[in-house]
C-alpha positions as a Markdown table, in Angstrom:
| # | Residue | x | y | z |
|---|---|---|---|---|
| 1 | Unk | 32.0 | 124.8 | 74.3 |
| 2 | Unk | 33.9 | 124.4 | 77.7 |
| 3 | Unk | 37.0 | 125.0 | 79.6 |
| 4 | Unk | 37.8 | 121.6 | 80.9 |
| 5 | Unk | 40.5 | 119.0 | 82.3 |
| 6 | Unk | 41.9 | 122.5 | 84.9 |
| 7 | Unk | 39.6 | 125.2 | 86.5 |
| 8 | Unk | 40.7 | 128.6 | 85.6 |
| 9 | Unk | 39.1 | 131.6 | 86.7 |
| 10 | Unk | 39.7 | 134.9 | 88.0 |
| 11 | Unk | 39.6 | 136.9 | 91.9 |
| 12 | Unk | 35.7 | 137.9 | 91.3 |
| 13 | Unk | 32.9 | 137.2 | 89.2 |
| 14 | Unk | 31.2 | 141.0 | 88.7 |
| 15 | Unk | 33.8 | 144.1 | 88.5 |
| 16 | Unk | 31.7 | 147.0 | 86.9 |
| 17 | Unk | 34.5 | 147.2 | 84.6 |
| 18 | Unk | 33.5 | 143.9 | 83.0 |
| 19 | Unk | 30.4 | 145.0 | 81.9 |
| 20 | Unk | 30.1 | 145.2 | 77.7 |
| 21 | Unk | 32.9 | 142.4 | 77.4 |
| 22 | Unk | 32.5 | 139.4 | 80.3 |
| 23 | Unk | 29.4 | 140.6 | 81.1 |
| 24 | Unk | 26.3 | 142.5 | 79.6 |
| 25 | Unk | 26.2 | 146.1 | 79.9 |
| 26 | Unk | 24.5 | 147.8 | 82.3 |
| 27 | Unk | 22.0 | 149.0 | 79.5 |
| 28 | Unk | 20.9 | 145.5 | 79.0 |
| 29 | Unk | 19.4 | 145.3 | 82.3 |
| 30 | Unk | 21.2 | 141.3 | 83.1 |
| 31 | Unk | 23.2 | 142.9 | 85.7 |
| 32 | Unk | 23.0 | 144.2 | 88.9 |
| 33 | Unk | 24.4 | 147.3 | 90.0 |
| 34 | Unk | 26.4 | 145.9 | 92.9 |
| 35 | Unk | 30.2 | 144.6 | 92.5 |
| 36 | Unk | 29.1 | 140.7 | 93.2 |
| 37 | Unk | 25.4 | 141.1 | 92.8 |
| 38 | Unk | 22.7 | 139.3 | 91.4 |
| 39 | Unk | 22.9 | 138.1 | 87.6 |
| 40 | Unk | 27.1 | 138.6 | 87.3 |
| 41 | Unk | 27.6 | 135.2 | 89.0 |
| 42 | Unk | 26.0 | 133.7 | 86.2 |
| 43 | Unk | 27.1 | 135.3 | 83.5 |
| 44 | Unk | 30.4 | 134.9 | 85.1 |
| 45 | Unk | 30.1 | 131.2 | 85.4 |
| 46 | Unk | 29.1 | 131.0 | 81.8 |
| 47 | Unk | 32.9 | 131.4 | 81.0 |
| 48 | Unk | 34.9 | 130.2 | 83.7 |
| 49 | Unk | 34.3 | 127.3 | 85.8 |
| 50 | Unk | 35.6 | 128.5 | 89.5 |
| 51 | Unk | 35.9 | 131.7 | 91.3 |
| 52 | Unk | 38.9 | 133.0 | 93.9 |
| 53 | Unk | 36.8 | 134.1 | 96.9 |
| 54 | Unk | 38.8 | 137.1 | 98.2 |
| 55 | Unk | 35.4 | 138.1 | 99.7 |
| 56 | Unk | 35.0 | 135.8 | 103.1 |
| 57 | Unk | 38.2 | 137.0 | 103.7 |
| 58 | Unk | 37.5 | 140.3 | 105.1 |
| 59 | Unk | 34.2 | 139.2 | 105.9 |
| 60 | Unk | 31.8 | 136.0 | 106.5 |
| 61 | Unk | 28.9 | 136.2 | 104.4 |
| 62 | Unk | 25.2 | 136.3 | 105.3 |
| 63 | Unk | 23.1 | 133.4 | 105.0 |
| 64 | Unk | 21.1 | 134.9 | 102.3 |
| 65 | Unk | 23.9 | 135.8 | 100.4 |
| 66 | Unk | 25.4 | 132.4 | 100.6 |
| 67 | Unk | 21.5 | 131.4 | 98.9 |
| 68 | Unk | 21.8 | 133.6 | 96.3 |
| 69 | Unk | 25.2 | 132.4 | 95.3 |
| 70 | Unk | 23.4 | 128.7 | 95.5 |
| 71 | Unk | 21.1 | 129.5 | 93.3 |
| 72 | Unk | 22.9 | 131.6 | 90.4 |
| 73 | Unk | 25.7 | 129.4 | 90.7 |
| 74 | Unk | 25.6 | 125.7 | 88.0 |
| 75 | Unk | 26.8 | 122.6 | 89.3 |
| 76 | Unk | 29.4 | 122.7 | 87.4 |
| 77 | Unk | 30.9 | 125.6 | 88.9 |
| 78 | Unk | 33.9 | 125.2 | 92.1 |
| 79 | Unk | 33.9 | 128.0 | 94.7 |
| 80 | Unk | 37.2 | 128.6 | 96.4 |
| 81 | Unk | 37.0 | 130.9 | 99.2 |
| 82 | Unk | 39.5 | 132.0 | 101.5 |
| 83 | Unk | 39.2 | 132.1 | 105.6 |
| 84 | Unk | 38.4 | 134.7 | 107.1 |
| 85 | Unk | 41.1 | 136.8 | 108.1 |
| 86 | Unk | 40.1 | 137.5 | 111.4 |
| 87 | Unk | 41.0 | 132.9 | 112.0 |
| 88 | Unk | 44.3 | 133.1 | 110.0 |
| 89 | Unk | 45.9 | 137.1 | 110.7 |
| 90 | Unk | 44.2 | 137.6 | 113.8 |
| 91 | Unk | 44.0 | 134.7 | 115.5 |
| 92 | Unk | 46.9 | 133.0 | 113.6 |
| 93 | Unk | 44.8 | 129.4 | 114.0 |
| 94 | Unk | 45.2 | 129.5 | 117.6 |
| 95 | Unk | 42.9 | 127.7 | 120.2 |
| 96 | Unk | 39.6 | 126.4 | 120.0 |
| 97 | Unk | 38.0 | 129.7 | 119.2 |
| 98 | Unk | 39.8 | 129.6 | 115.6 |
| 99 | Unk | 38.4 | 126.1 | 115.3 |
| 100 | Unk | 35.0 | 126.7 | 116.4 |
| 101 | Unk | 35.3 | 130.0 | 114.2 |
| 102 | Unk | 36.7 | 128.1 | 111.1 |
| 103 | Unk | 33.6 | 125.0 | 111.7 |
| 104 | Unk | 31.1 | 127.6 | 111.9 |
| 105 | Unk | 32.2 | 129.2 | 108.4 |
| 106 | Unk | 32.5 | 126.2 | 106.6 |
| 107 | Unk | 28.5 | 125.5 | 108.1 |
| 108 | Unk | 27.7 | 128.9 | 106.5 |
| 109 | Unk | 29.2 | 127.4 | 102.8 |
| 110 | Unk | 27.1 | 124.2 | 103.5 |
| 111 | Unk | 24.4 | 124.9 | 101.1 |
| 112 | Unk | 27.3 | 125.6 | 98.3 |
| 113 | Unk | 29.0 | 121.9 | 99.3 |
| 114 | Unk | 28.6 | 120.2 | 96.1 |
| 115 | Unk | 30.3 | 123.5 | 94.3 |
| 116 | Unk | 32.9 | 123.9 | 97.0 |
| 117 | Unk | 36.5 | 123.8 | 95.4 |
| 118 | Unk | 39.1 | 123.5 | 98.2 |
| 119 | Unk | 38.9 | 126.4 | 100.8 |
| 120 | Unk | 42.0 | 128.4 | 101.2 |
| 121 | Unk | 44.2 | 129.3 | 104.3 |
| 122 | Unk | 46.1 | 132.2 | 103.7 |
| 123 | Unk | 48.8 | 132.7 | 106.4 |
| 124 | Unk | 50.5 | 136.3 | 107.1 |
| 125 | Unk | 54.1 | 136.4 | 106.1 |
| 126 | Unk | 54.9 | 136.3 | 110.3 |
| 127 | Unk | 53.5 | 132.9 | 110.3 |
| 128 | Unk | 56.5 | 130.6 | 110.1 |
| 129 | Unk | 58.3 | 127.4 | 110.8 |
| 130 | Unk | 57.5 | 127.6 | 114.3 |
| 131 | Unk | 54.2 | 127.4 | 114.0 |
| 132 | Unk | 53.9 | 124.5 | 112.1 |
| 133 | Unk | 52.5 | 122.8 | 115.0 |
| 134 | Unk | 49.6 | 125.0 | 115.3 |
| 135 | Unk | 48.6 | 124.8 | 111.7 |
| 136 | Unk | 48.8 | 120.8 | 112.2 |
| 137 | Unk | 46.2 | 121.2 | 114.9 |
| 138 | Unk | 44.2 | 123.2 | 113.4 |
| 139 | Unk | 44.0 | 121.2 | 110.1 |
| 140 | Unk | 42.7 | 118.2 | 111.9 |
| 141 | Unk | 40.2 | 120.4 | 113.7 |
| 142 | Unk | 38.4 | 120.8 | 110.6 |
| 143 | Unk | 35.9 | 118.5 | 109.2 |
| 144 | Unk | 37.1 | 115.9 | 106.8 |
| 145 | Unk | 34.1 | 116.6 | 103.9 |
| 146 | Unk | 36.0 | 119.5 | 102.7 |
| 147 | Unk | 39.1 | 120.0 | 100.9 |
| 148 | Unk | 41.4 | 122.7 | 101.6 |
| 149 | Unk | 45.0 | 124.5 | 100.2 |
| 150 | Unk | 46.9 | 126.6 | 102.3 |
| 151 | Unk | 49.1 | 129.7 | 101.4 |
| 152 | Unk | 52.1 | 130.4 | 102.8 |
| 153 | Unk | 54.6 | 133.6 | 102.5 |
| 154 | Unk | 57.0 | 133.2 | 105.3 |
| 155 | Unk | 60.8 | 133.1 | 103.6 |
| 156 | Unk | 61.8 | 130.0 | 105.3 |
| 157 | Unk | 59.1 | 127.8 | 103.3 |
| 158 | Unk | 60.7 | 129.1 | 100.4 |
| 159 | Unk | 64.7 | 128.2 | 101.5 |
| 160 | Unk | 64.9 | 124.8 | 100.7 |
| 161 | Unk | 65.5 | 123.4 | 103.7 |
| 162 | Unk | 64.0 | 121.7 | 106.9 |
| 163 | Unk | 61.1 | 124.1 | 107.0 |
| 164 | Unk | 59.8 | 123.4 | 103.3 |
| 165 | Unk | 60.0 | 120.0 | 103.5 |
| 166 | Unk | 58.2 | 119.3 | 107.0 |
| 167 | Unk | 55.3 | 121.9 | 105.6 |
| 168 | Unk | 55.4 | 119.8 | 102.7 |
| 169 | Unk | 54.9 | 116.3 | 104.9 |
| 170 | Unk | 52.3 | 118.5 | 106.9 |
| 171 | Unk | 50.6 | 118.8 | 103.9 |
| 172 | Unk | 50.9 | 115.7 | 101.8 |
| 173 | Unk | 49.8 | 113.9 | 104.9 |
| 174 | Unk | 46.1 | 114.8 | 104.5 |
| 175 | Unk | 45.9 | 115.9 | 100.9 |
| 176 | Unk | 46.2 | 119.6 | 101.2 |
| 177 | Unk | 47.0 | 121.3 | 98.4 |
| 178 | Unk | 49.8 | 124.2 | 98.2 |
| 179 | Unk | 48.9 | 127.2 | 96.9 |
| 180 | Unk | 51.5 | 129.2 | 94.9 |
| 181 | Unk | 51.8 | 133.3 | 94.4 |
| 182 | Unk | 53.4 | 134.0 | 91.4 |
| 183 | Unk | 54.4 | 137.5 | 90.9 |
| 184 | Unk | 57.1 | 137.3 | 88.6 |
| 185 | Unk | 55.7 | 139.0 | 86.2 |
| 186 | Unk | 54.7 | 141.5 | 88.3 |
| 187 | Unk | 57.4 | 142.4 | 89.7 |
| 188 | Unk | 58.8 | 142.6 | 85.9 |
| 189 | Unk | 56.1 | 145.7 | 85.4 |
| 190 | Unk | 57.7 | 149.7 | 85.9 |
| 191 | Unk | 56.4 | 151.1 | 88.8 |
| 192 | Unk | 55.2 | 154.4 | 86.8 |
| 193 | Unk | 51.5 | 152.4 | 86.2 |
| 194 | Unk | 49.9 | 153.2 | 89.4 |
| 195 | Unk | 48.0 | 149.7 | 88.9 |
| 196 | Unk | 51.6 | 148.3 | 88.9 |
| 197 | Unk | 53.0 | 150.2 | 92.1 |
| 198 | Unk | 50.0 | 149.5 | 94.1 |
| 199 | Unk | 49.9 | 145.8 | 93.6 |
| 200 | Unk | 53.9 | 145.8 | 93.8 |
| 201 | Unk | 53.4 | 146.9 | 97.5 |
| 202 | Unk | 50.9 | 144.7 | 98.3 |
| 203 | Unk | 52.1 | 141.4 | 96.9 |
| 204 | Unk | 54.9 | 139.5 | 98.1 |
| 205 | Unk | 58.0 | 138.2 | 95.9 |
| 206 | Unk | 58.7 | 135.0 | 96.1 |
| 207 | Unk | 60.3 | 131.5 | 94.8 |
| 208 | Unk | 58.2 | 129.8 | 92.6 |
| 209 | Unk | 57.9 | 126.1 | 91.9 |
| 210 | Unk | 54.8 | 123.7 | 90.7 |
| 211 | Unk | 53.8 | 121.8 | 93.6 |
| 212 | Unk | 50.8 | 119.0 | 93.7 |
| 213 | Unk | 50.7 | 117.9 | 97.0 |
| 214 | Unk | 47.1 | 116.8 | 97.1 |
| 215 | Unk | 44.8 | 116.2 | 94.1 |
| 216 | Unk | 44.0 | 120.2 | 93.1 |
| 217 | Unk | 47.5 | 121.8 | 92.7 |
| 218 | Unk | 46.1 | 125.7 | 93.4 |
| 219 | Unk | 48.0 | 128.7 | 91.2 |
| 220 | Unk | 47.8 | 132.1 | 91.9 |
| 221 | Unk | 49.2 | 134.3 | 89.0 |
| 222 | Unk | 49.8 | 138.3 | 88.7 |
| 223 | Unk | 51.3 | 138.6 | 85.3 |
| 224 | Unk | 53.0 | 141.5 | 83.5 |
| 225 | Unk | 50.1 | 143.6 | 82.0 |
| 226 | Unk | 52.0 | 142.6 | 78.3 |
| 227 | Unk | 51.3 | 139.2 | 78.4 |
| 228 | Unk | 54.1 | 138.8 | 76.0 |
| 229 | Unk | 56.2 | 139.6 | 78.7 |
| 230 | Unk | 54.9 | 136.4 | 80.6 |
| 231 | Unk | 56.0 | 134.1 | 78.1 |
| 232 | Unk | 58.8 | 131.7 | 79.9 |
| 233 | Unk | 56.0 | 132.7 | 83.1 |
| 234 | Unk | 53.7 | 131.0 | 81.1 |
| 235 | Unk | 55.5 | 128.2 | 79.3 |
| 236 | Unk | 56.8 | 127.4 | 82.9 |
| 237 | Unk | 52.9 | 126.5 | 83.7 |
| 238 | Unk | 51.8 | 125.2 | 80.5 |
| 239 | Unk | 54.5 | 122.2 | 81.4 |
| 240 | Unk | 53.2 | 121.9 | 85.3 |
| 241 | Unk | 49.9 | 122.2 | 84.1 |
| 242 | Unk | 50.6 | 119.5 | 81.3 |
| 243 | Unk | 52.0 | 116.9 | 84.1 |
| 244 | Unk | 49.4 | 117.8 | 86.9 |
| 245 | Unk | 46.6 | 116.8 | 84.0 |
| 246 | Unk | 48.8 | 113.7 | 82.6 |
| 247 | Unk | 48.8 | 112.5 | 86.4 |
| 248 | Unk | 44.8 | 112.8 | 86.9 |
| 249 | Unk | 44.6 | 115.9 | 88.7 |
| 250 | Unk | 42.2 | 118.8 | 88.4 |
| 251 | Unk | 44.5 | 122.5 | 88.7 |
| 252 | Unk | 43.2 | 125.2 | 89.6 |
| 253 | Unk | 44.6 | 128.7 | 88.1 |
| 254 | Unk | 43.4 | 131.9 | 89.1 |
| 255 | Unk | 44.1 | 135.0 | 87.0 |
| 256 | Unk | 45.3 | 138.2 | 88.7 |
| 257 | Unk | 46.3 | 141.8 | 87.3 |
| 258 | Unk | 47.6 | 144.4 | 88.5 |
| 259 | Unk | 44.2 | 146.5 | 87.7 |
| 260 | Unk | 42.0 | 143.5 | 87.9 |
| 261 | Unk | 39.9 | 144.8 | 85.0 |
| 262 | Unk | 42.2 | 142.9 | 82.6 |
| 263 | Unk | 41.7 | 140.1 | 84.8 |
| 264 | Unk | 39.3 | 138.0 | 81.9 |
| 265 | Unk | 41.3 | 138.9 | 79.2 |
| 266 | Unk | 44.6 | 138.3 | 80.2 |
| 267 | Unk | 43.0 | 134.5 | 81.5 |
| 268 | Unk | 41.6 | 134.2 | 78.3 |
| 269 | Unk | 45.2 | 135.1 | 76.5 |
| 270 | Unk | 46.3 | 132.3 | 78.9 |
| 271 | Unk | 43.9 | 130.0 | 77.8 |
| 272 | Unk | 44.5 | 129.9 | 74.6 |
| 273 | Unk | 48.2 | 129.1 | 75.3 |
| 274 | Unk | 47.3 | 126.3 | 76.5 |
| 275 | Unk | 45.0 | 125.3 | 73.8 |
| 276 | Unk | 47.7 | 126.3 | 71.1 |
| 277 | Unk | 50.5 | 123.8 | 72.4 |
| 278 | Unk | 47.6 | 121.3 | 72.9 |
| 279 | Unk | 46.9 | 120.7 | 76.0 |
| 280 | Unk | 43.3 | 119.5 | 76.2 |
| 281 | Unk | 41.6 | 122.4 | 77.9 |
| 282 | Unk | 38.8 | 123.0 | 75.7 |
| 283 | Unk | 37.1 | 125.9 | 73.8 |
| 284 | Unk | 36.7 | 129.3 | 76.5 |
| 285 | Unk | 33.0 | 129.7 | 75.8 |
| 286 | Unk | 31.6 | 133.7 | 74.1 |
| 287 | Unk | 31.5 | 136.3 | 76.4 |
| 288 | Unk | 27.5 | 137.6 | 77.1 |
| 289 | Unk | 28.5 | 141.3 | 76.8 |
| 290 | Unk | 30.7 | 140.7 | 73.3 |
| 291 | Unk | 28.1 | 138.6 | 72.1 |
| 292 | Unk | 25.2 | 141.0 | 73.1 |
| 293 | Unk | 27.8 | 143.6 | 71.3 |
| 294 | Unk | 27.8 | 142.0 | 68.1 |
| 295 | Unk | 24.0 | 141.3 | 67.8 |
| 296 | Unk | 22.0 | 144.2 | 65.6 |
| 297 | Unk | 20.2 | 146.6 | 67.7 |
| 298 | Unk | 16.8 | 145.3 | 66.6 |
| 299 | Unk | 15.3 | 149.7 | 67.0 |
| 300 | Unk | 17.7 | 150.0 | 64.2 |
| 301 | Unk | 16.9 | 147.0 | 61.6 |
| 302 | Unk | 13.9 | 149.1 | 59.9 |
| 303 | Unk | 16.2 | 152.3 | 59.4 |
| 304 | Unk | 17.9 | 149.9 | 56.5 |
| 305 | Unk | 15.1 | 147.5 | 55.2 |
């Protein structure tokens, strides 16, 4: 029992809040204390077969940290981290210190490089048509073993004119993907859920449209917290997601929230979707803290024998 033919996952692998449904409960003793630590990863990767790496964004991770994650981590599983934000918002992929910075990140991933889904670039909203150029360098900079996507949020990309399609040739030219935000549903949400207003501020509205420009069409998608309320949201993908797989490529689709505690469960409601108009996805496998949940305490059994 296995998702399979798209990747879906979520934008961590251990919230504390997961523990008792994703994940065992703390009780149990399978899971570590810490928000990514030891024991969630695989438990995690039990259920879903890649990860959004928000984490090497705000910081590059230790080398031990990176071996942990190797060895927790099946072969099975895809890792898709993001730069670090200090090469794509402070730097803004300029000059051979962003270069050198992005090579020596990707050498930190190296032990994870049979697990490595592509690595995103996630470009601040000031980085726009004009420095298309840049991003060109930089992409060729970078070594040729890995695959990448890159997010955009500039309005121009989005107009549908000269800017979108020479990002698009940038792109297609050497098989990076395009990743897409969409917040649609978000923005759908009332801002009296605190959850909603704070990811409403944070998360930019934009057009959305399926685009496979390389051979792992990337989604990002923060839903309505009523996943009924995502239905033509969702139909919309289930039709992409239909295509990308009829044309022999492997999506990826990362499930958001607006409190990421729902994260797994609205991604499972989104799975079976999918499964229900027959797309062949597979079976989401049991979670270890339901299943744990359902099991008889064995202190108890005697009490009733």
């Amino acid at each position: 029992m296995s998702i399979v033919g798209y990747r879906l996952g979520c934008p961590a692998w251990g919230l504390p809040a997961w523990r008792g449904t994703l994940l065992p409960s703390r009780r149990s003793g399978a899971v570590a204390p810490d928000e990514q630590g030891g024991g969630a990863l695989t438990h995690y990767a039990r259920v879903f077969s890649t990860v959004e790496g928000n984490t090497t964004f705000y910081a590059v991770p230790s080398a031990d940290t990176v071996a942990r994650w190797d060895a927790e981590a099946p072969s099975s599983f895809r890792f898709c981290f993001k730069f670090p934000r200090s090469i794509t918002h402070d730097l803004r992929l300029e000059g051979v210190v962003a270069t050198s910075s992005a090579r020596a990140f990707l050498t930190r991933l190296e032990p994870l490089h049979d697990r490595l889904g592509p690595t995103m670039l996630q470009l601040p909203p000031g980085f726009g048509p004009a420095r298309l150029g840049r991003l060109e360098t930089f992409l060729d900079g970078l070594p040729s073993a890995h695959r990448y996507a890159v997010e955009v949020r500039h309005p121009e990309f989005f107009a549908g004119g000269d800017a979108e399609a020479r990002l698009e040739a940038v792109l297609a030219a050497r098989r990076v993907d395009w990743v897409t935000l969409d917040t649609r549903g978000l923005f759908l949400a009332s801002r009296e859920d605190r959850h909603v207003a704070a990811a409403q501020s944070r998360k930019p509205r934009l057009p959305v449209r399926a685009r496979a420009l390389g051979p792992h069409p990337i989604v990002r998608f923060v839903p309505h917290p009523d996943f009924s309320r995502n239905r033509p949201f969702v139909d919309g993908w289930r039709s992409a997601l239909r295509h990308w797989l009829d044309g022999g490529r492997e999506p990826y689709f990362f499930m958001h929230a607006p409190d990421d505690r729902r994260a797994p469960e609205l991604a499972r409601r989104f799975h079976a979707a999918l499964r229900d108009a027959g797309l062949p996805v597979g079976e989401m496998p049991p979670w270890s803290g339901e299943a744990a949940a359902a099991e008889p305490d064995p202190s108890q059994l005697g009490l009733f024998s």
